[in-house]
Residue frames relative to the residue before (quaternion, step in Angstrom):
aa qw qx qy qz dx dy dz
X 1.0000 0.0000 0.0000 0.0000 0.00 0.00 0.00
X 0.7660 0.2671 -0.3185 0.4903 3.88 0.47 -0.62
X 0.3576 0.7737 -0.4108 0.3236 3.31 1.42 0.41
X 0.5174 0.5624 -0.1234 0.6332 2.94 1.64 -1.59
X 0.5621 0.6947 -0.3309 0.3031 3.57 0.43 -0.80
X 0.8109 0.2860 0.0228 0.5100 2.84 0.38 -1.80
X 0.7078 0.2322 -0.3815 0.5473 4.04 0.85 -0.02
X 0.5406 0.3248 -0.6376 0.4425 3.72 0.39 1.10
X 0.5922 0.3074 -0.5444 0.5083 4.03 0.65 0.07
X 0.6564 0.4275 -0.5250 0.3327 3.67 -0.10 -0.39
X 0.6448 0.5990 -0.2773 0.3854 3.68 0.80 -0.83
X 0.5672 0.6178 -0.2571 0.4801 3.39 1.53 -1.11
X 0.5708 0.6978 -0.3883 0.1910 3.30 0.87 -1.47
X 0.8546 0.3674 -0.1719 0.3242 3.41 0.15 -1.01
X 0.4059 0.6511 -0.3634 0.5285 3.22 1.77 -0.06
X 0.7588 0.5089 -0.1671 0.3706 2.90 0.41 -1.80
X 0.4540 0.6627 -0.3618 0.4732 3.53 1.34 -0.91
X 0.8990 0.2134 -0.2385 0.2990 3.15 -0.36 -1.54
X 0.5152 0.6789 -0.2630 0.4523 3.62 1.68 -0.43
X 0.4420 0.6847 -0.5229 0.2498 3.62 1.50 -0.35
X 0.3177 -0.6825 0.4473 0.4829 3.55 -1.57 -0.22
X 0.6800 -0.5243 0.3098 0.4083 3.48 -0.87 0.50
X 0.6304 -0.5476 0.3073 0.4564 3.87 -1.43 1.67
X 0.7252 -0.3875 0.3650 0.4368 4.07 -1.82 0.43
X 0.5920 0.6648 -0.1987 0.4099 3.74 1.21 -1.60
X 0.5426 0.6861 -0.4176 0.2458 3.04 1.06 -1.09
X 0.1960 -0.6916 0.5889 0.3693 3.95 -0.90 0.05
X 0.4715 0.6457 -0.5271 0.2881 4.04 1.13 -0.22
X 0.7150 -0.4113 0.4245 0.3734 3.56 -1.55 0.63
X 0.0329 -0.8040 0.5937 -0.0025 3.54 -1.17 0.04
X 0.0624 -0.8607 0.5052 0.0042 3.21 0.28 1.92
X 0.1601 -0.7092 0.6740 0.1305 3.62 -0.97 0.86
X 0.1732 -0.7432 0.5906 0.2625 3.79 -1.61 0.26
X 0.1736 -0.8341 0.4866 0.1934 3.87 -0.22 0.33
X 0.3117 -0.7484 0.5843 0.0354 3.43 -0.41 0.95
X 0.1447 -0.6770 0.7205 -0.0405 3.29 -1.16 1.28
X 0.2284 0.7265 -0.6369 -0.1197 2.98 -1.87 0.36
X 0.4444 -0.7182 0.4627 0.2694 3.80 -0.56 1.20
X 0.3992 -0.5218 0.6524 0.3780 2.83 -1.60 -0.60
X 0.4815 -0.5229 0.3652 0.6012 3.82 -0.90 1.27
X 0.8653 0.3747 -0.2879 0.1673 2.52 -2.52 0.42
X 0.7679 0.5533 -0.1426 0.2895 2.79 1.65 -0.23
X 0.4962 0.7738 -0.2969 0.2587 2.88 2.08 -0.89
X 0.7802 0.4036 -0.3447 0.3309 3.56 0.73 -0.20
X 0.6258 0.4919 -0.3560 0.4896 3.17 1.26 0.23
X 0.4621 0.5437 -0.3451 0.6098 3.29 1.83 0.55
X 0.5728 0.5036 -0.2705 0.5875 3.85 0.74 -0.35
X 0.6583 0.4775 -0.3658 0.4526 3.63 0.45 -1.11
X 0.7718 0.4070 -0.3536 0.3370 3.33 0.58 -1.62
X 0.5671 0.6261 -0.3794 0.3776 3.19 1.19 -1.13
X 0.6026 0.6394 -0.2707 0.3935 3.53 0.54 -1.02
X 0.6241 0.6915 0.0483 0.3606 3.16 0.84 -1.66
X 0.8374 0.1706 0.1151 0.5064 3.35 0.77 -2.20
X 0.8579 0.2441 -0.0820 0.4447 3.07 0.72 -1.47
X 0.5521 0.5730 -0.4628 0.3907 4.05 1.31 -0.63
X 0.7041 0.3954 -0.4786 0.3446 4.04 0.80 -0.64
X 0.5069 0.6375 -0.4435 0.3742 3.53 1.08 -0.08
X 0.6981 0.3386 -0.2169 0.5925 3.79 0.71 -1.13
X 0.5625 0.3370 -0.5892 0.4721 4.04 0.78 0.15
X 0.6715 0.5371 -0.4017 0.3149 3.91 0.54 -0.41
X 0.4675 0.6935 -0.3010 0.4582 3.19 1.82 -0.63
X 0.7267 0.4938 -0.1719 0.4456 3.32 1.11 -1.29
X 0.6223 0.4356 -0.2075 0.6164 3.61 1.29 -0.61
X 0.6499 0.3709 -0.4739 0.4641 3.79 0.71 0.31
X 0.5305 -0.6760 0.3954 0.3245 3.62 1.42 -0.92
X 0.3127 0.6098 -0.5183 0.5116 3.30 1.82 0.81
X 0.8877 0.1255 -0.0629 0.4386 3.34 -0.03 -0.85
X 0.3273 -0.8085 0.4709 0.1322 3.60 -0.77 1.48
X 0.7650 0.0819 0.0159 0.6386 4.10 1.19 -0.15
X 0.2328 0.5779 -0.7779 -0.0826 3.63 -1.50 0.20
X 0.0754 0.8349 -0.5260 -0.1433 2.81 -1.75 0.29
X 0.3600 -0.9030 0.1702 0.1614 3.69 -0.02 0.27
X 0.0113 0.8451 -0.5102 0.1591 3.73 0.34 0.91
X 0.3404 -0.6088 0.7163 -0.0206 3.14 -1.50 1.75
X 0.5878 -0.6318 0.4704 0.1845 2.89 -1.80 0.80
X 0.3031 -0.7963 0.4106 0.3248 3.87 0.10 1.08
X 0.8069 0.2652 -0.2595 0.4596 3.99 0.93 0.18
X 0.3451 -0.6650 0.4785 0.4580 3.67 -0.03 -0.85
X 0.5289 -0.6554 0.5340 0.0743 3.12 -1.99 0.73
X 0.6286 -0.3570 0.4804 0.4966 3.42 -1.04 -0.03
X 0.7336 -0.3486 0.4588 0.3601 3.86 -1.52 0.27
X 0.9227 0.0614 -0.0566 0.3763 3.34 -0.01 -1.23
X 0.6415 0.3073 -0.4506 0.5396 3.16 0.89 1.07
X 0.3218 0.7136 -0.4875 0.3868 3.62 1.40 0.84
X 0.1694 -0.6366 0.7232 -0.2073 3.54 -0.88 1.68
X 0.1010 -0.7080 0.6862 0.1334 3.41 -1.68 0.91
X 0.8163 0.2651 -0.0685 0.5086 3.16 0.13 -0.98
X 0.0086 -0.7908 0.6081 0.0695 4.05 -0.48 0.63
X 0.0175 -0.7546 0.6550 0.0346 4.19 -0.62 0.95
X 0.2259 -0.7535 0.6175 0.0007 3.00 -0.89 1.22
X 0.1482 0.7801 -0.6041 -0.0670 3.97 0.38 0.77
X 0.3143 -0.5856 0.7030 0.2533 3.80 -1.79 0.10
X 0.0281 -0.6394 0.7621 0.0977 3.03 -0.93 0.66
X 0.8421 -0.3608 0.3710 0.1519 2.49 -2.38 0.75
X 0.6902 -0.2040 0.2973 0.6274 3.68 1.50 -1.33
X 0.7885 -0.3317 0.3736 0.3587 3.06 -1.63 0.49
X 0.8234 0.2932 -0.2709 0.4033 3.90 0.29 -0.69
X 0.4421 0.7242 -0.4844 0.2129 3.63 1.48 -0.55
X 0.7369 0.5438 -0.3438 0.2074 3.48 0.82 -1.29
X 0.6176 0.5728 -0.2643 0.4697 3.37 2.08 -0.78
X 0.4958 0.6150 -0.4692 0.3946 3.68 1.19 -0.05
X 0.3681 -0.8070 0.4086 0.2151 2.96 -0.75 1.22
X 0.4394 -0.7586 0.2545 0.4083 4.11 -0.32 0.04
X 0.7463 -0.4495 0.2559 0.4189 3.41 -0.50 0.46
X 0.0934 -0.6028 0.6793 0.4079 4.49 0.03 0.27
X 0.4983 0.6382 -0.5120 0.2869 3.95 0.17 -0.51
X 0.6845 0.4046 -0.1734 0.5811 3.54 0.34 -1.55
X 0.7345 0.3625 -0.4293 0.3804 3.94 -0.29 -0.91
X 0.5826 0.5662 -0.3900 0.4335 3.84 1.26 -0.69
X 0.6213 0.6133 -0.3058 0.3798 3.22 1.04 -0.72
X 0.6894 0.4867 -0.2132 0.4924 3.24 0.75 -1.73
X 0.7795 -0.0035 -0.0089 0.6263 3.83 0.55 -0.58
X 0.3862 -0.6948 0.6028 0.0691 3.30 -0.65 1.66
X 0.7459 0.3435 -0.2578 0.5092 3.62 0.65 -1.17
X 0.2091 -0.8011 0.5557 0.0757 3.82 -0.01 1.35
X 0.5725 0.6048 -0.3600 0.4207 3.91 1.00 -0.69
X 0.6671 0.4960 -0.2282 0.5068 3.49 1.10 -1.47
X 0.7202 0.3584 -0.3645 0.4692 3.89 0.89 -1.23
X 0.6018 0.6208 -0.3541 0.3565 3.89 0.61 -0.45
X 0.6294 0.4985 -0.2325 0.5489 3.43 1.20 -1.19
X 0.6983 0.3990 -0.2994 0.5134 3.85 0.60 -0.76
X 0.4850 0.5816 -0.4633 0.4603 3.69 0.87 -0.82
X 0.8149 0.4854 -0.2300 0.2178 3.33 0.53 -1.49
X 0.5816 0.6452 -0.1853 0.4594 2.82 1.81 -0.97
X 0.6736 0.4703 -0.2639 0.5055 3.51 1.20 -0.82
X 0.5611 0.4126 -0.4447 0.5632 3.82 1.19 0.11
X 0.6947 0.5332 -0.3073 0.3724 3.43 0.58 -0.40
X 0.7365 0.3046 -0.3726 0.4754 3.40 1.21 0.22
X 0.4303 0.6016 -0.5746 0.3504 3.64 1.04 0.42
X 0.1986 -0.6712 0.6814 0.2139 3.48 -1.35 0.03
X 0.6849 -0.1420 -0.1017 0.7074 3.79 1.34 0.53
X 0.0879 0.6327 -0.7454 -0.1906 2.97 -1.91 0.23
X 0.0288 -0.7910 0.6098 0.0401 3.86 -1.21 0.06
X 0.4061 -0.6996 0.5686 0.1494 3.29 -1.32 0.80
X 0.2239 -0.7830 0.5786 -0.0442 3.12 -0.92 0.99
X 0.0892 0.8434 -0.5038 -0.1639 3.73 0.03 0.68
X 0.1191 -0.8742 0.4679 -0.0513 3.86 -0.58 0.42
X 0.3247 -0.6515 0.6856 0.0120 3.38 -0.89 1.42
X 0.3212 -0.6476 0.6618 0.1989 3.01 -1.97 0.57
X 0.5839 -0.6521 0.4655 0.1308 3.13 -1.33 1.20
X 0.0783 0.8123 -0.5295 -0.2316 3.76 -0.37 0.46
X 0.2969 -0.8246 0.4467 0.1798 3.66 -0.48 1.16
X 0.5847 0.5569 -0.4468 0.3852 3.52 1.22 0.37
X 0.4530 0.5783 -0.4364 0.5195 3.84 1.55 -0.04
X 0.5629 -0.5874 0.5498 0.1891 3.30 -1.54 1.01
């Protein structure tokens, strides 16, 4: 059995190599996908908040120059249970370190003056996922040897 182990990581290696994402320093884009999932019934009152709370934050992201695109795209049928995703965000960032920069408390005070009202809904939108997960991801170039 760890026989197997060790020649599916050795086998992986070079895949995995060329699939890496690029060093924090790096100055190349860095595209991440974020994966939602609600609880039934819920997905649109999970969009709203999201819509609502968290898109003027990543449109301010975009107007500071952390973050170079987002965009957002639902699945046009459904899946099985456990590979069942609502909501898929696909942000670029600027680089490898944008996602760890933390945001301004200045700016978020700005964007929502009433901080009781954005905190309570923040909360409310974590409270209907039943998973979310990040997914960074590089683009393959199939014309390299």
């Amino acid at each position: 059995m760890v026989r197997w182990s060790i020649l599916g990581a050795l086998l992986a290696t070079p895949a995995m190599a060329i699939a890496q994402a690029p060093p924090a320093g790096s100055t190349e884009p860095f595209v991440v996908e974020y994966y939602y999932k609600a609880r039934w019934g819920h997905a649109d009152e999970f969009i709203r908040l999201f819509k609502k709370n968290h898109y003027p934050v990543l449109k301010r992201e975009i107007e500071l120059g952390h973050i170079q695109q987002v965009t957002v795209e639902a699945p046009r049928f459904h899946g099985t249970e456990d590979g069942r995703w609502d909501y898929r965000v696909t942000i670029v960032w600027k680089n490898a370190a944008a996602p760890h920069e933390p945001f301004p408390d200045m700016e978020l005070k700005r964007l929502f003056p009433d901080q009781d009202t954005f905190r309570r809904e923040e909360q409310q939108r974590f409270e209907i996922l039943l998973a979310h997960w990040d997914l960074p991801v590089v683009t393959v170039d199939l014309t390299r040897p």
